[in-house]
N, C-alpha and C positions, 0 to 999 in steps of 0.2 A: 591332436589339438586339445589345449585346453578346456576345462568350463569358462573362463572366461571368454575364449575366442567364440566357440562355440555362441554364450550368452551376445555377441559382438555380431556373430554372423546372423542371429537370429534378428536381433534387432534393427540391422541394418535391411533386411529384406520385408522388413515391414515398413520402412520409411516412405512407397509409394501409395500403401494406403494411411496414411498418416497424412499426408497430403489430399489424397480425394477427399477425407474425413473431416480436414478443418477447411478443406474449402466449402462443404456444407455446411458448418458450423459459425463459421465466418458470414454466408451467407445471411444468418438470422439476425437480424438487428436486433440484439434482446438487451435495450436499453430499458430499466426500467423504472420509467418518468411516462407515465399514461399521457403528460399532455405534450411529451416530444415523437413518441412513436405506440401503437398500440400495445396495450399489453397483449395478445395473442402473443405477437413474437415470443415474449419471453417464455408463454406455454409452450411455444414448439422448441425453445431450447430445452428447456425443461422433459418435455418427452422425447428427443436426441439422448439428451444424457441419462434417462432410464433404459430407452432400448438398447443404448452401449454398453452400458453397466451390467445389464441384463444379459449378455453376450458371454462376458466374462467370469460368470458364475455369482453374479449376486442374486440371490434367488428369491429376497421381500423385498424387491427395492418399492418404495412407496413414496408421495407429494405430500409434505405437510404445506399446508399453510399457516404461515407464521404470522408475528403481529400487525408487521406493516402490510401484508395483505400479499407477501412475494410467494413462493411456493418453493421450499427445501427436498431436495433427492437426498433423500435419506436409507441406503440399506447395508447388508451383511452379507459376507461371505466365509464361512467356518472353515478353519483348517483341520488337517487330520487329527490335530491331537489338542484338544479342548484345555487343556493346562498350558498350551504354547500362549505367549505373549499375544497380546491383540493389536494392531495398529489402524489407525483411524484414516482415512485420505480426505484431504481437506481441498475444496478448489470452490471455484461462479462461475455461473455462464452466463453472467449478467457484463455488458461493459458499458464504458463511456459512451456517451453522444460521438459522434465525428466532428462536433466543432464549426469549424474553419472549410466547407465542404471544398473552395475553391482552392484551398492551402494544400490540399492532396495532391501529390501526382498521382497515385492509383486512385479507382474507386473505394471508396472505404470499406466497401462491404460484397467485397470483391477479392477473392484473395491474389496474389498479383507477383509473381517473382519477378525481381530488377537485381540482378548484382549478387544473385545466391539469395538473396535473402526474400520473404514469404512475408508483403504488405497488407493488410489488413485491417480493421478494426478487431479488437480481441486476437490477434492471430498469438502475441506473447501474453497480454493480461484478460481473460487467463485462458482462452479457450485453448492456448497452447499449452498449458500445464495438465489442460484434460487428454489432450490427446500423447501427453507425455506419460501421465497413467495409465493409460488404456495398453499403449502400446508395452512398457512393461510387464504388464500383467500377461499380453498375450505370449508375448517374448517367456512368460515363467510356465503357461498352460498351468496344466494338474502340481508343478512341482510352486506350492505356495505354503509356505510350512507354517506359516503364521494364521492368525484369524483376523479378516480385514473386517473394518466399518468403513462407510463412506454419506459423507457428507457433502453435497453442490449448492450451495445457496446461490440466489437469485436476484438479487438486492444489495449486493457489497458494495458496489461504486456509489451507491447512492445515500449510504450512510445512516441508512433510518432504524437500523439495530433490530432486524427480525428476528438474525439469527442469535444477538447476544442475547433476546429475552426467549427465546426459543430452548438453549441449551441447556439452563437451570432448572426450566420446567418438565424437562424430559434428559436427565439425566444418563440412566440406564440405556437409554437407544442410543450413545456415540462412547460409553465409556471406553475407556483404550489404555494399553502401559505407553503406548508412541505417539503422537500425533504428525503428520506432516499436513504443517499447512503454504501449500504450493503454491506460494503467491507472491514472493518475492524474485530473488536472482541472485547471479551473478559477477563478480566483479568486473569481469570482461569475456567477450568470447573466449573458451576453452580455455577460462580460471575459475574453478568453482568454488562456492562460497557458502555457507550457512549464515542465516541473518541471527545473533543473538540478541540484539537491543534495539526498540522501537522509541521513539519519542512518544512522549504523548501532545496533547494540545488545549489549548485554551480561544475559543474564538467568543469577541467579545465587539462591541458595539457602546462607543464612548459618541455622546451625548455633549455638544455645548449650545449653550445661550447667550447669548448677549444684551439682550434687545429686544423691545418685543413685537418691532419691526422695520422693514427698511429704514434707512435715514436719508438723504442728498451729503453724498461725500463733500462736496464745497460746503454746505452753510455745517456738516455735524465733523466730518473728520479731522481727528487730530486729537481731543481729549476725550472722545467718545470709544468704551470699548468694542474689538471688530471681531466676533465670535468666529471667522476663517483663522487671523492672524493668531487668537488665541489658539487654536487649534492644531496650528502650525507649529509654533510655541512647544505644545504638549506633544506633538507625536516626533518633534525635533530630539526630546527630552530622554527618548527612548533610546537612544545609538549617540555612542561617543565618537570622537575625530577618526578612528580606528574603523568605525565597524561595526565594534562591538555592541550589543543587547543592553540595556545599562536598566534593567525592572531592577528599582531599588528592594531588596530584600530577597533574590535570587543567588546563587550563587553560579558567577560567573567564569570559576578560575578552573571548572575541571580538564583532565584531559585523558586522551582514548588508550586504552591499551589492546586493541587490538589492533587487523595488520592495519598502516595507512595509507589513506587515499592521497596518492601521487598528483602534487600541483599539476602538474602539465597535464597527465591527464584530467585531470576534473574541469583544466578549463578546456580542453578536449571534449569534453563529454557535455560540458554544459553551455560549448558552446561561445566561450569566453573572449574576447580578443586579446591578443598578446600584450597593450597596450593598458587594458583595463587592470586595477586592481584589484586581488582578492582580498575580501573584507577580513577584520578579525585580526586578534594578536594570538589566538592559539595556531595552531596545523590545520589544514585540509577537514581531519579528522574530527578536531577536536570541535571544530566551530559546526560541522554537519551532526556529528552525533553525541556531542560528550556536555554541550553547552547550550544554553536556552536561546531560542533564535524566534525574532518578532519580524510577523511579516505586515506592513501595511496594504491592506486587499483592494479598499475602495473606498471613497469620499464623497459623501451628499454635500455639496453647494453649488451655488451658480456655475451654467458653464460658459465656457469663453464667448462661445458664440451666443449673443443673446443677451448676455449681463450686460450689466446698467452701473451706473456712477451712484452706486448707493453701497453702503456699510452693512455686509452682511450681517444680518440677528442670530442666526443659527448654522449650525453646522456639525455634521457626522463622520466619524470614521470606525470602518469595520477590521479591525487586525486580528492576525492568528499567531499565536503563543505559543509553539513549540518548546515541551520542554522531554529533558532527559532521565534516566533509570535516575532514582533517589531522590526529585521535588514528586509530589504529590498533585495531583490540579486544585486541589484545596489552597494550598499555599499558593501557587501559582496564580490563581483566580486571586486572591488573596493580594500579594503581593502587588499584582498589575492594577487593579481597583485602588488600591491604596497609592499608587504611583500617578494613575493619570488622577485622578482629584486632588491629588499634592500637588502638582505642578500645573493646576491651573492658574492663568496670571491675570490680575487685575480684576479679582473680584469675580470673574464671569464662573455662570452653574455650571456646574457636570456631572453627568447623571453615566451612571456604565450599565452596561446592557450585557448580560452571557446569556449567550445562542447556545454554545457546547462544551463539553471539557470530555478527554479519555483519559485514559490513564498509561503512562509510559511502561515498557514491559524488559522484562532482563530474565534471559533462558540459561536453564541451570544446565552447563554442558557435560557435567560431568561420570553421566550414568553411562549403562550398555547400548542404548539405541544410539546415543552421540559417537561411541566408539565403533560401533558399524556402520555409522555413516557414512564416517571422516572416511573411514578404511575401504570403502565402495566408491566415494569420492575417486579416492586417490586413483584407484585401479581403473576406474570404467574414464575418467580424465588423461590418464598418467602423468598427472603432477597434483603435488597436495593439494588440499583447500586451504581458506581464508578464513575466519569469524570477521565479520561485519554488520557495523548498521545499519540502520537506515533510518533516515528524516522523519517519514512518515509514521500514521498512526494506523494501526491492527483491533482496535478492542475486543476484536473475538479470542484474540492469545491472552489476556487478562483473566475471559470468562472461562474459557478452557483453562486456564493455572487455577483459577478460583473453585472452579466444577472439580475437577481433575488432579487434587493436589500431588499426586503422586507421577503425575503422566509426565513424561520427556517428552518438549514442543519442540519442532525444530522448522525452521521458517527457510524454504529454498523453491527455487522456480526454473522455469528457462529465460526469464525476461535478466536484462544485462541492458548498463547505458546505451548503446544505440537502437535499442529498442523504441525510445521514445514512448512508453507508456503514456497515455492519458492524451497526449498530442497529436495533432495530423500526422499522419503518415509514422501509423506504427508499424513496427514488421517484429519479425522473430528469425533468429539465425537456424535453418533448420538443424545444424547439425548440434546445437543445444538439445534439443529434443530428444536426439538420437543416443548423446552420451549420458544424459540428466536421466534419460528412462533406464539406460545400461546401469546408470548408480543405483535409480530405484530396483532395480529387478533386485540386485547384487546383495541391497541392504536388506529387502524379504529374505531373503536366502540365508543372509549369515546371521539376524539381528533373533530368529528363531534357538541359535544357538549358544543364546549370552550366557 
């Protein structure tokens, strides 16, 4: 028999407690938003993921508490030979709300197998990527040739950057030549994928006036300007006939070189009806990760039920600004503020408002840790991987490039589109788990020997 098979047979006979582990895990509602659930939970995840950790030979593991007030599982475990390579293990045991409670077929916090697959809240983001570490590690025992760090923050979903103001400040406790931050996916069941380009984003809050207050549509409308209609005007201004993002002073025309994301499936994946059309004059590809994409979030004005036959004075809209590797949010920001006050019509103010801006991120694949990846990938799968993007935004891969300039990031998960991240009724395919942990064991083992 093989090492691999061997590595194959080992992990596979951990796969039952893999499962009692996240159904504990699952259990804990560690949303953390104090005034959706209490913050205890998020301690008892928080002490889950140091007794686990603590299992498998990390021997300081310790609770920082970071800015936003969450608490980081922070520790080490040395390899035998103190010159070997370090790598970092990156994951949260924080997730979304459940939403939509009635939208669930399982309990959300419940773990719940229908159809192979393992429902839950956190089961794939990301409590499944913890128990995808755990279980490699055990799968390697004593043979770990490298020197691990590990990192679990507690606050990801929530976006309040504890741990980006966290890493700068404490340096020396995560440094690493590799990081895996296990928080992405997949391109489909049993295709696996490295994430190398994040979007970044721009969320901004545009402001009109009109008025400076109701009018009677009969005795005022018609030469009177309508701060909705203007509005409309201006977020109309944003998307041409196509589709397309149209922020003046972006650039709109790039396109993806890495693999691409197949029409049918993505309207597969997202859901799509065969009927509807997909936006955009680039590919699949190009328009989810190569090209700037405006999303409009939500609208302050009158609502239907209720409104009155008057001219609205004022009006709001909150949109999010995705942009790609190579705009800046500076520009970006930039750009979008200079656009919605340009095209406001008929005289009416507009005031812009930024809530947030990250910054987009592009992994440099071309070191030893990407090449034992790929090559762990390939085996513990048995078919290559992919490079791909993704839409969303990471800022802790920014802080870590920016902390870390020398460190190889490499962005991979068990979550995959039918995962439904973030949505009612998430699951995870267990047998992601199973093979994602066989690539991590596999990449310890060789990524020691670059």
């Amino acid at each position: 028999m093989t090492d691999l098979e061997q590595l194959r047979e080992r992990v596979a006979a951990l796969m039952p407690r893999v499962r009692t582990e996240l159904t504990e895990l699952v259990a804990i509602p560690s949303v953390a938003d104090p005034r959706q659930f209490p913050p205890e939970e998020c301690a008892r995840a928080a002490q889950w993921v140091v007794d686990a950790f603590a299992e498998v030979g990390f021997g300081d593991l310790a609770q920082h508490e970071t800015a936003d007030g969450s608490m980081a599982v922070v520790g080490s475990r040395p390899g035998p030979d103190p010159d070997a390579p370090t790598v970092l293990l990156y994951a949260h045991y924080d997730v979304q709300p459940p939403l939509d409670d009635d939208a669930w077929r399982t309990p959300p916090f419940e773990l719940t197998e229908v159809d192979g697959r393992w429902f839950g809240r956190g089961a794939a983001d990301c409590k499944g990527n913890l128990l995808m570490l755990l279980t490699a590690l055990r799968a390697l025992g004593d043979d770990v040739p490298v020197n691990l760090r590990l990192v679990v923050e507690g606050s990801e979903e929530q976006g309040t950057g504890g741990l980006e103001d966290f890493v700068p400040r404490h340096p020396d406790l995560l440094r690493a030549d590799a990081i895996l931050v296990c928080d992405t996916g997949n391109a489909a069941v049993g295709q696996p994928a490295l994430t190398v380009s994040l979007r970044g984003m721009v969320n901004v809050v545009v402001h009109v006036e009109a008025l400076p207050g109701e009018l009677h549509s009969g005795m005022f409308g018609g030469p009177t300007p309508d701060a909705l209609a203007a509005l409309v005007a201006i977020l109309a201004s944003l998307r041409d006939a196509d589709g397309n993002t149209t922020v003046r002073g972006l650039d709109h025309s790039q396109t993806w070189s890495g693999a691409p994301y197949d029409p049918e499936t993505f309207r597969a994946d997202a859901s799509i009806a065969e009927g509807e059309a997909l936006l955009g004059s680039g590919t699949v590809s190009d328009m989810l990760w190569a090209r700037p994409a405006l999303t409009i979030l939500g609208i302050d004005c009158p609502p239907v039920v209720g409104s009155s036959a008057a001219i609205v004075p004022r009006a709001s809209a909150r949109m999010n600004l995705r942009i790609p590797p190579g705009t800046t949010p500076e520009e970006a920001q930039a750009a979008l503020t200079s656009h919605l006050t340009g095209a406001a019509p008929w005289g009416v103010s507009v005031s812009v408002e930024i809530e947030a801006t990250g910054s987009p991120f592009s992994a440099d694949t071309g070191g030893p840790a990407y090449t034992s990846m790929l090559a762990a990938m390939a085996d513990a799968y048995g078919r290559d991987p992919v490079l791909l993007g993704q839409g969303g935004s990471i800022p802790l891969c920014n802080v870590f490039a920016g902390t870390y300039p020398g460190a190889e990031i490499m962005l991979l998960g068990v979550e995959e589109p039918l995962a439904l991240i973030h949505a009612p009724n998430e699951s995870v395919d267990p047998g992601e788990i199973e093979r994602l942990a066989t690539a991590a064991a596999l990449f310890l083992q060789r990524y020691a020997g670059r």
